[in-house]
C-alpha positions in Angstrom: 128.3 9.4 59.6 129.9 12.5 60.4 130.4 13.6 64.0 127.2 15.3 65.0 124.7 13.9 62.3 121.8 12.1 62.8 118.6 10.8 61.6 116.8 14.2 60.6 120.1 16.0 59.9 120.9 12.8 56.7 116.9 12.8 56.1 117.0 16.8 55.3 120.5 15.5 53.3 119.2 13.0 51.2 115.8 14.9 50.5 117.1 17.8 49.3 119.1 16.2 46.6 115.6 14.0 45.4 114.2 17.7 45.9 112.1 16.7 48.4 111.6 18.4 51.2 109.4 19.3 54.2 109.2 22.6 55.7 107.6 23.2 59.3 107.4 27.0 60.6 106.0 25.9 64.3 104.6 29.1 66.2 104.9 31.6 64.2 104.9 34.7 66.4 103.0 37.8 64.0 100.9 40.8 65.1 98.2 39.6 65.8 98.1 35.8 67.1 99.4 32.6 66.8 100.0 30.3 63.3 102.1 28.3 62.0 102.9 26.9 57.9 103.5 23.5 56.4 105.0 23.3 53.3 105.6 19.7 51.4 107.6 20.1 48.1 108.2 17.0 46.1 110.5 16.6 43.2 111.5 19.7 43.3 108.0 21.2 42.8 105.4 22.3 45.6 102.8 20.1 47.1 101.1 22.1 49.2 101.3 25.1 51.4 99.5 25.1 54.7 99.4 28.4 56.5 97.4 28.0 59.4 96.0 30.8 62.3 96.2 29.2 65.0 94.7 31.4 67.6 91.9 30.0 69.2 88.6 31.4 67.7 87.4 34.6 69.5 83.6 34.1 67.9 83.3 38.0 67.9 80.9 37.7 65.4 78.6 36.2 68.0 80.1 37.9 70.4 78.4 41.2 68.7 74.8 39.9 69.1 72.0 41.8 71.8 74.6 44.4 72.0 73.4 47.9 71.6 73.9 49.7 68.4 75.0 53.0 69.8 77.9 51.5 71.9 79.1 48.6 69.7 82.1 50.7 68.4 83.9 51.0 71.4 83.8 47.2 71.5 84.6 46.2 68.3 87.5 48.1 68.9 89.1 45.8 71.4 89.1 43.2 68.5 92.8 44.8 67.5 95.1 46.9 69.4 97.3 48.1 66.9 94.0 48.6 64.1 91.7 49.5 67.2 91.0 53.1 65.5 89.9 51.4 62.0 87.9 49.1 63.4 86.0 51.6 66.1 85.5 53.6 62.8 84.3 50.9 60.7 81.9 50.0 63.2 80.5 53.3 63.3 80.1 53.6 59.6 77.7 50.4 59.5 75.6 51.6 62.4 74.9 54.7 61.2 74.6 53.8 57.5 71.9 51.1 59.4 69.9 53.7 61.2 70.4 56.6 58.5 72.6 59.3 60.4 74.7 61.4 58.1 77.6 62.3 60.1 78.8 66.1 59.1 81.8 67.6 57.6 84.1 68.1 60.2 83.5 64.9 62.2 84.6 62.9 58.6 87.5 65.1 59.2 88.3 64.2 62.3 88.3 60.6 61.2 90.5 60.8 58.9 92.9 62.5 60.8 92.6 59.9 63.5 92.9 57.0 61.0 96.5 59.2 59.5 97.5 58.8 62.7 96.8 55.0 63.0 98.6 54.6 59.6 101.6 56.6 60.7 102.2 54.8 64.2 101.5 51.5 62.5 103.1 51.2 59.6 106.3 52.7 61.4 105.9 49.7 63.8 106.1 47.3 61.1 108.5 48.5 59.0 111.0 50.4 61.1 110.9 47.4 63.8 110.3 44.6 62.0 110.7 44.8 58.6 114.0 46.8 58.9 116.7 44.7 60.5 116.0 42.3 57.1 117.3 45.1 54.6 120.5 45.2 57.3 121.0 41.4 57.4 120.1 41.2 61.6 117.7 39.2 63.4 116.3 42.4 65.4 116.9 46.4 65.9 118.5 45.3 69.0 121.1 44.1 67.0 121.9 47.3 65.0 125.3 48.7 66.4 125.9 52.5 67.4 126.8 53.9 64.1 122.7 53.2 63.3 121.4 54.5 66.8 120.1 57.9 64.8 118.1 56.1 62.1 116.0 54.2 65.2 115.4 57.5 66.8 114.3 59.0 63.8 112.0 55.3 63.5 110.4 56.3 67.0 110.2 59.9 66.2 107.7 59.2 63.4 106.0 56.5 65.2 105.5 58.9 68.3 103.9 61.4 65.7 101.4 59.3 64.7 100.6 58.2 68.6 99.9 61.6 69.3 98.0 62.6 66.4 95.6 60.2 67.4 96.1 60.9 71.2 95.0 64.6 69.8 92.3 63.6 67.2 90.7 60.3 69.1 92.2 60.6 72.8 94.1 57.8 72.7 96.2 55.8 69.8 94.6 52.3 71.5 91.3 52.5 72.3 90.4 56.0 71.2 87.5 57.8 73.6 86.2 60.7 71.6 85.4 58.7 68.8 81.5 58.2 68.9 78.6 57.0 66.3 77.8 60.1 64.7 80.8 63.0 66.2 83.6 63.1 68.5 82.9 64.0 71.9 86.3 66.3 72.0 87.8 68.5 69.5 91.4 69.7 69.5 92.2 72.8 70.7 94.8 75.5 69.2 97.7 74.2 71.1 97.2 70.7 71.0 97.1 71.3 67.0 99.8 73.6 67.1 101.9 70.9 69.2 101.1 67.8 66.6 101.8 70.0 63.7 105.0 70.7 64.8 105.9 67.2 65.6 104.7 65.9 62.1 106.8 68.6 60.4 110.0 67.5 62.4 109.9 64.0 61.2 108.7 64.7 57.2 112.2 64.1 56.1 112.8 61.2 58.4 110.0 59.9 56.4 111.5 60.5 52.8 114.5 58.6 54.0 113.1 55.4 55.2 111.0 55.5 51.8 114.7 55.6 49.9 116.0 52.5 52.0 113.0 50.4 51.1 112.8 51.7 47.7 116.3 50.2 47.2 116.3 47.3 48.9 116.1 44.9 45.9 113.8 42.4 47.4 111.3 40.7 44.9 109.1 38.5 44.2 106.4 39.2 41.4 103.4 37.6 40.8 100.3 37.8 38.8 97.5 38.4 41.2 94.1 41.0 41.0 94.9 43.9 43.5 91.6 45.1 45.5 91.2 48.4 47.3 88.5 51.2 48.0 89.6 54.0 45.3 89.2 57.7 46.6 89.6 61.2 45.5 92.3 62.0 48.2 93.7 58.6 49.2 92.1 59.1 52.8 91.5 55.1 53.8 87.6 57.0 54.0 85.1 56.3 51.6 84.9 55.9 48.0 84.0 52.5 45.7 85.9 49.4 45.5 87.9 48.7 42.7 90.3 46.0 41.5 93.6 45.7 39.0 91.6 44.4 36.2 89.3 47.6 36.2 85.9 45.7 37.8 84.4 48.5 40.0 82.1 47.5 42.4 79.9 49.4 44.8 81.3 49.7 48.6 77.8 48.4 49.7 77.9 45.5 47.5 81.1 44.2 48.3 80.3 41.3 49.8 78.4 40.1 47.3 81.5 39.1 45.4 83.5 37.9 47.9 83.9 33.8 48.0 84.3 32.4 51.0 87.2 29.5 51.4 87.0 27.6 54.0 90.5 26.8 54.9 90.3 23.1 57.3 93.4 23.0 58.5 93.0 27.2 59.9 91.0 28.8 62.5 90.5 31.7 59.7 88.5 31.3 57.1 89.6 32.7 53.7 88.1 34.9 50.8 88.8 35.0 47.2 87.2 37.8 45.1 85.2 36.5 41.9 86.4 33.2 42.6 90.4 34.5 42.2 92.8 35.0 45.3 93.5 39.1 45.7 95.4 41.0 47.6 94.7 43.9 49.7 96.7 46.5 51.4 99.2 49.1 51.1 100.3 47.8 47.6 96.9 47.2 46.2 96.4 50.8 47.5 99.2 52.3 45.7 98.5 50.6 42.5 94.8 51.6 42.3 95.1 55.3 43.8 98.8 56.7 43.6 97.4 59.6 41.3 95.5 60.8 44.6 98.3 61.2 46.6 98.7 64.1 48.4 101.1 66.8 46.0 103.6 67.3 48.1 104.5 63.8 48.6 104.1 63.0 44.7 106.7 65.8 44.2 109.7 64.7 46.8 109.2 60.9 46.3 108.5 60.7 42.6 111.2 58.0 42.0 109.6 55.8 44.5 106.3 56.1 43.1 107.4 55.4 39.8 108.1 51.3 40.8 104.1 51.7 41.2 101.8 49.9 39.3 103.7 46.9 40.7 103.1 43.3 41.3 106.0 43.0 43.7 104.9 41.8 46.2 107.5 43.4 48.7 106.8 46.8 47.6 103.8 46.3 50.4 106.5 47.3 52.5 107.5 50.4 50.1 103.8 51.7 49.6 103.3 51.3 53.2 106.9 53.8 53.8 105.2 55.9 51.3 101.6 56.1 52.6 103.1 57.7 55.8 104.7 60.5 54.1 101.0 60.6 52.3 99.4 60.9 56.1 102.1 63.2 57.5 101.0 65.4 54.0 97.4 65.3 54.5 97.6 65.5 58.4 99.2 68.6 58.3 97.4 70.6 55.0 94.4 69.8 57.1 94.9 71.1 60.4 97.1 74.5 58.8 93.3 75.1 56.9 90.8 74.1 59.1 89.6 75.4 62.5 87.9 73.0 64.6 84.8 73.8 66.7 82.4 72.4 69.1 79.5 71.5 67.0 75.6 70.8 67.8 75.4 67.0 66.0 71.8 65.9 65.3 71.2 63.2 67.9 71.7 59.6 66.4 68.2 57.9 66.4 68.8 54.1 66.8 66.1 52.1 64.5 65.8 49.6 62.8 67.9 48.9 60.0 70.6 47.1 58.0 74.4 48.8 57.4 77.4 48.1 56.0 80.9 50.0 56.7 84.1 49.5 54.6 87.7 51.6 55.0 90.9 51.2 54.5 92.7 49.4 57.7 96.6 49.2 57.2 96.5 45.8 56.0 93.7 46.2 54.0 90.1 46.3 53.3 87.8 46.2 56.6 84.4 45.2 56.5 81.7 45.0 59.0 77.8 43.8 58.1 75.3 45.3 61.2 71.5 44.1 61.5 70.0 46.6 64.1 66.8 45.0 65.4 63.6 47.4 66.9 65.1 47.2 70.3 68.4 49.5 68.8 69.9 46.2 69.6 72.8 44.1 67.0 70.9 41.0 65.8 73.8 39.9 64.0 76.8 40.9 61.9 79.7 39.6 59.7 83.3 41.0 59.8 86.2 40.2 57.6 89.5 41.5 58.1 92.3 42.1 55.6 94.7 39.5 56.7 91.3 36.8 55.7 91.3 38.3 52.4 94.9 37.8 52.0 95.0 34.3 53.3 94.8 32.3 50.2 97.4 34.7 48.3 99.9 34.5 50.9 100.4 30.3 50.4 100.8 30.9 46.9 103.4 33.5 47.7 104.9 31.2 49.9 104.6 28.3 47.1 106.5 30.7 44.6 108.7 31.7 47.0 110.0 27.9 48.1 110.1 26.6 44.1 111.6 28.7 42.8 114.6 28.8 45.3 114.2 24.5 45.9 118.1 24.2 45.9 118.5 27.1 48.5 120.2 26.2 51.8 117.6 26.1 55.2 118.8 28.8 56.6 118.5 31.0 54.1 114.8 29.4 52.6 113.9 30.4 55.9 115.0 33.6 56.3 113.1 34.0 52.5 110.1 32.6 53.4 110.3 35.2 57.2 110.8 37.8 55.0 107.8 37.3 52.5 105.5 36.8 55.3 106.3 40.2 56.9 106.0 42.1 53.6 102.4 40.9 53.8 102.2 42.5 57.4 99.8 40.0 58.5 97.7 41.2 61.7 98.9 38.9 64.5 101.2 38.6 66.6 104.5 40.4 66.1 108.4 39.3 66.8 111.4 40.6 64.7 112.6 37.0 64.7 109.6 34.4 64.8 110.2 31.2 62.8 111.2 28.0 63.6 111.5 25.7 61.1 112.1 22.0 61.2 113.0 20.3 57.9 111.3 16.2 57.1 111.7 13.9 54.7 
């Protein structure tokens, strides 16, 4: 025995070369949340895959219950910081599909806007902070040296954009104010469009950049699975059917209805597959199913980029998601250069009786909330699945893929692989830029 070695050190040894091996990530750190994967991999080929949620159950769903209709968005949306905007819109889609208000023109505007803005700010957090120091080989951004120090300003320049869009649009990015069932309770002024506008123009071609870095990054791994996403005319996150990879369109208010639960015993987050297969949803299922809507501007100056798309990559979540914020920035700006906004006299929201459902595009996915409004204008009871449940099932076979087919690969670098994959998914918990730690057992 060598200086240094001992019992787990010769176990790890003398596993690998039977091509056994067990693989612990304890306490993985994501966006949203605690969890932690146990992978067992015998002979060479994979066992199982355990990913597991950790966080303690919130029991929102319950929590929802004898709340009142009217006020249940601004709620829901302390469910998620960084998606608070998506799911405060969400929400109020389901209540006033349940009660029957049509919201008008402008206020679907507005939201749209506000949900650019949510896209912009995160998607820059995930892929400028934490998905970035992997194409440079470093553990964080705090590890990037001087030479680099322009690229992270121009990273916080286009995040800050996308804050104050929705600080414009919404009030705030976290916990928007304006935002109501049925309108918006402010709407921008000249200046504070004339301000945003500006700022979203400065950082367009720090946009196209970042999109060329991820584009030719080389990371891959491919794999066969049905992509799901709401399919739009103008690629707004907003409205339109659902639609998978295989061509099966479905009705946004029947969505659920072909959605299989799993329930996953070894989680705190129960899974879905769709028509019995595992799916993926999110920027890449986006960009496969709806690149054609894409703004024109962005289709023109990133055409090379869009050309990897149809793909079953499953890192190019990362380049769809660098792509949809060009896309926002696009959209952001030909709407508020054509459209003057107004104070408007909404039809009052009459709170009845009623069942609603609201789906949109979060930035990890499909969003959907389920509201039973009782007599009272009170929530009787509701269901919502978030994207990172739909994904569940697909990410452990991504992981399985991942591990057997690199089985000879040296620890450090399996788990640097196996970080990697898990961030391309941009799972919503908790977030670090360096959150694994893996222990290796016979």
């Amino acid at each position: 025995m060598h200086r240094g070695d001992d019992a787990e050190t010769l176990e790890r040894a003398y596993g690998s070369e039977r091509g056994d091996r067990r693989i612990r990530l304890g306490n993985i750190t994501k966006i949203e949340g605690h969890g932690s994967v146990d992978i067992k991999v015998e002979n060479g080929r994979v066992k199982y895959v355990k990913l597991k949620i950790t966080e303690s159950k919130r029991f929102y769903t319950q929590a929802i219950r004898n709340k009142p209709a009217i006020s249940l968005p601004l709620m829901t949306s302390r469910i998620c910081g960084t998606c608070s905007i998506a799911h405060l819109t969400c929400c109020s889609e389901a209540v006033e599909h349940a009660v029957g208000y049509e919201p008008s023109e402008q206020t679907i505007l507005l939201r749209k806007l506000s949900l650019y803005g949510m896209m912009i700010r995160d998607h820059a957090l995930h892929l400028y902070l934490f998905c970035l120091p992997d194409l440079f080989g470093k553990d964080s951004v705090l590890d990037f040296d001087q030479s680099q120090d322009a690229m992270i300003k121009k990273a916080f320049a286009i995040k800050g954009a996308g804050n104050n869009l929705s600080k414009v649009i919404a009030g705030r990015a976290v916990h928007a104010t304006f935002a109501e069932v049925g309108r918006f309770s402010h709407i921008p002024v000249k200046d504070e469009i004339t301000a945003v506008l500006a700022e979203l123009k400065a950082v367009r071609d720090f946009a196209i950049e970042f999109i060329e870095l991820f584009y030719n990054c080389g990371f891959k791994l491919e794999r066969d699975t049905d992509f799901v996403s709401l399919v739009s005319q103008d690629y707004a996150f907003l409205g339109g059917d659902v639609q998978d990879s295989k061509g099966f369109c479905v009705l946004r208010d029947r969505y659920m209805d072909y959605l299989n639960k799993v329930v996953v015993p070894y989680s705190e987050a129960v899974g879905y597959k769709f028509r019995g297969r595992e799916f993926m949803v999110g920027a890449l299922a986006r960009m496969n199913l709806n690149k054609d809507s894409l703004n024109a501007s962005t289709k023109r100056d990133v055409s090379g980029p869009l050309a990897a798309f149809p793909s079953k990559n499953i890192f190019h979540n990362n380049l769809a998601q660098a792509i949809e914020i060009l896309h926002c920035i696009d959209n952001s700006i030909g709407i508020l250069e054509s459209r003057d906004f107004a104070e408007e006299s909404n039809e009052p929201v009459i709170i009845r009786e009623g069942q609603g459902i609201g789906i949109l595009e979060a930035p990890r996915g499909m969003l959907y909330y389920m509201l039973s409004v009782d007599a009272s204008g009170k929530i009787s009871k509701g269901n919502i699945i978030v994207p990172t449940q739909q994904n569940q099932v697909g990410m452990e076979k991504s992981i399985a893929q991942l591990v057997e087919g690199n089985a000879d690969m040296g620890k450090k670098r399996i788990e640097f692989e196996i970080e990697k994959l898990i961030r391309a998914y941009d799972p919503c918990m908790s977030c670090a830029s360096h959150f694994l730690r893996i222990n290796w057992r016979r």
